[in-house]
Structures are given as structure tokens and as C-alpha cells.
C-alpha positions in Angstrom: 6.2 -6.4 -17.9 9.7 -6.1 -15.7 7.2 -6.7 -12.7 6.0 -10.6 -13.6 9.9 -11.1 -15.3 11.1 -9.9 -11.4 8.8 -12.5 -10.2 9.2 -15.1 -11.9 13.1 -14.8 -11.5 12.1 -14.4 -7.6 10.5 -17.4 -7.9 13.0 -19.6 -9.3 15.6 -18.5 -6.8 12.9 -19.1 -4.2 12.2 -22.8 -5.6 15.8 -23.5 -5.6 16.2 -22.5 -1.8 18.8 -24.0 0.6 21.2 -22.0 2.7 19.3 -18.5 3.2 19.9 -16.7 6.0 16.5 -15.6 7.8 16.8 -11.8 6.3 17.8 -13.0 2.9 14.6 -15.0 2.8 12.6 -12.3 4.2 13.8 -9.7 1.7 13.2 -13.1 -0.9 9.7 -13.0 0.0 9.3 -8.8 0.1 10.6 -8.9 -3.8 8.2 -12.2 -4.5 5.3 -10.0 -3.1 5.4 -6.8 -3.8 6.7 -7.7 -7.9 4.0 -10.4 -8.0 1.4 -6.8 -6.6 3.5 -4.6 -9.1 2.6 -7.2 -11.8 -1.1 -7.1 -10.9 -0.5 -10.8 -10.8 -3.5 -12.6 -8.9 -2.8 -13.8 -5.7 -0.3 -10.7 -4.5 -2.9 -9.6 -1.8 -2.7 -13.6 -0.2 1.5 -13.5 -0.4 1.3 -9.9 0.9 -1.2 -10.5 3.9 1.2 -14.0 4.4 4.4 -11.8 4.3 2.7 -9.7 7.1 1.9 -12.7 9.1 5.4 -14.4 8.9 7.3 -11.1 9.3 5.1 -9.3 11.4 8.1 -6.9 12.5 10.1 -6.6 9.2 11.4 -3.0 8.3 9.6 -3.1 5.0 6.1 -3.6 7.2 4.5 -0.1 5.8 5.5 -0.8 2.1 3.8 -4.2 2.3 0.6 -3.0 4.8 0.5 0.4 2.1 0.4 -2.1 -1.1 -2.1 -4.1 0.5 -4.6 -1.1 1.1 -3.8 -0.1 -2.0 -5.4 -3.5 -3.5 -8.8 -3.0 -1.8 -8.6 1.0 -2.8 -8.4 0.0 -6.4 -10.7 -2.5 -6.3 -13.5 -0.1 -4.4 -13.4 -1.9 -0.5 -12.7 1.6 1.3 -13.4 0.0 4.4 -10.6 -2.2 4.0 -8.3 0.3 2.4 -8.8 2.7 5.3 -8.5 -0.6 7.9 -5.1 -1.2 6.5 -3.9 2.3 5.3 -4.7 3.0 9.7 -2.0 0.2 10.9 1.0 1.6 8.0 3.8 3.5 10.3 3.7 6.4 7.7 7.6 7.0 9.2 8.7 4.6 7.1 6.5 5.8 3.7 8.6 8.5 1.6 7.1 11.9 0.2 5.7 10.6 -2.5 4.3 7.8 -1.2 3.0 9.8 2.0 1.0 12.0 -0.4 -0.9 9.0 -2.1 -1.1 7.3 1.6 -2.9 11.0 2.8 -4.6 11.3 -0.6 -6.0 8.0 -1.0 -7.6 7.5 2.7 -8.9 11.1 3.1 -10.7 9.6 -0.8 -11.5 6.4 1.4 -13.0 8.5 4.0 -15.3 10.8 1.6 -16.8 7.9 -0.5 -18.0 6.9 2.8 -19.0 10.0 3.6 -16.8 10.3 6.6 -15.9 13.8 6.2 -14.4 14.4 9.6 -12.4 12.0 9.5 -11.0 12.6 6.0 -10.2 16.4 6.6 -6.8 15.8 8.8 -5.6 13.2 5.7 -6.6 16.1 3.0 -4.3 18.5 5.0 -1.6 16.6 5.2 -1.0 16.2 0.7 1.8 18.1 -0.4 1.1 21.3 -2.3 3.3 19.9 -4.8 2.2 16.3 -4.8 -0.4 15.6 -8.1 -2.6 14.7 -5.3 -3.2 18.0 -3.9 -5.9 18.9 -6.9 -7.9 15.6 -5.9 -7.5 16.6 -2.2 -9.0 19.9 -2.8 -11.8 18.7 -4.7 -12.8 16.5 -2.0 -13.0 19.0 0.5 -14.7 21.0 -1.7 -17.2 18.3 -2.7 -17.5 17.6 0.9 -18.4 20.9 1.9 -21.7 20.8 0.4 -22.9 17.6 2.1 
């Protein structure tokens, strides 16, 4: 899809190098990481956790420590979801992605059956977001346990 074509087109330009300015080749390696995540390409979570380590105070930070719990969400590793999801500066996320952010650890939480700790993330989905049904359900589910 547009995701692996952004990447590989990232990666030529990336191959090609010379004369980058230290943010041009920071943003270079945000679009190489987060398409190459986007793609479902294998591999994104390594150049992700490497962006993170060579541009530990980049402004994109939360998009790239957000994606990154999002890998272990969808592959079932709550504990690691909710590890990262804890150190994203949710400032930085917008609406939308707040709502999955607050829906997807509260989830994180209750399949661990940390129900205290999911109830303040459950509150916090938008009435509006397509979230909030999940969000309820979980409290709900939660209640009885």
C-alpha cells in the first residue's frame, strides 16, 4: 500500500544521504519508521525503539513511543503496551489519538485484570470517540470480577 511505497521512497533518499541537516535526518528517520510501522512491514518496532534511542528528545517522541505500544497491543504483550503507553507525553497525542491511547491501556489494564488501574483511562475516552462503547463494556465487564 502508500505506507511500504512511503518507505521505500524514504529509503532511497536515506541511502543516497550527504548534506542533511541533524532535523532533516531526524524527521528522515520519523517518516522511515513510522511508514515502515504503518506498512506492517517487519522490523518497524527495532527502527522505532532505535529512533527513540537516537532522538531521545525529538518533538515527535509520543507518536513514535504511542506506535510502539501499539505494536505489542496488537500482538497481545499488555505489559509492554501499558510499559510504553505510561512514558507517551499524551500533550503531544491529538483527540483521536488520545481516545485510542485511553481506550487501548484501560483494555491493557482489564485483560490483566488491573481494574483499578484501568478505571481513570476508561474515564478519560471521549463520548464521541468509537472507543467509548468498548470503554464501557470494560467497566461493565469489570464490575463483575
Amino acid at each position: 500500500g502508500k505506507y511500504l511505497e512511503a518507505w521505500e521512497e524514504f529509503s532511497k533518499v536515506k541511502q543516497m544521504g550527504g548534506g542533511m541537516d541533524e532535523i532533516s535526518l531526524r524527521e528522515l528517520d520519523y517518516h522511515l519508521a513510522m511508514s515502515a510501522y504503518l506498512s506492517g512491514k517487519s522490523g518497524s518496532s527495532a527502527m522505532l525503539e532505535n529512533y527513540l534511542v537516537l532522538y531521545p528528545k525529538s518533538p515527535r517522541e509520543a507518536q513514535v513511543r504511542f506506535a510502539v505500544g501499539n505494536i505489542f497491543y496488537d500482538t497481545e504483550q499488555y505489559g509492554d503496551a501499558i510499559d510504553n503507553y505510561l512514558q507517551v507525553n499524551t500533550v503531544k497525542l491529538d483527540q483521536e489519538q488520545l481516545d485510542e491511547y485511553n481506550f487501548k491501556t484501560c483494555y491493557s489494564y482489564f485483560v490483566r485484570a488491573d481494574y483499578y488501574s484501568m478505571r481513570p483511562f476508561m474515564e478519560r475516552v471521549s463520548f464521541k470517540s468509537p472507543y467509548y462503547p468498548h470503554a464501557q463494556s470494560c467497566i461493565g465487564d469489570a464490575a463483575y470480577h
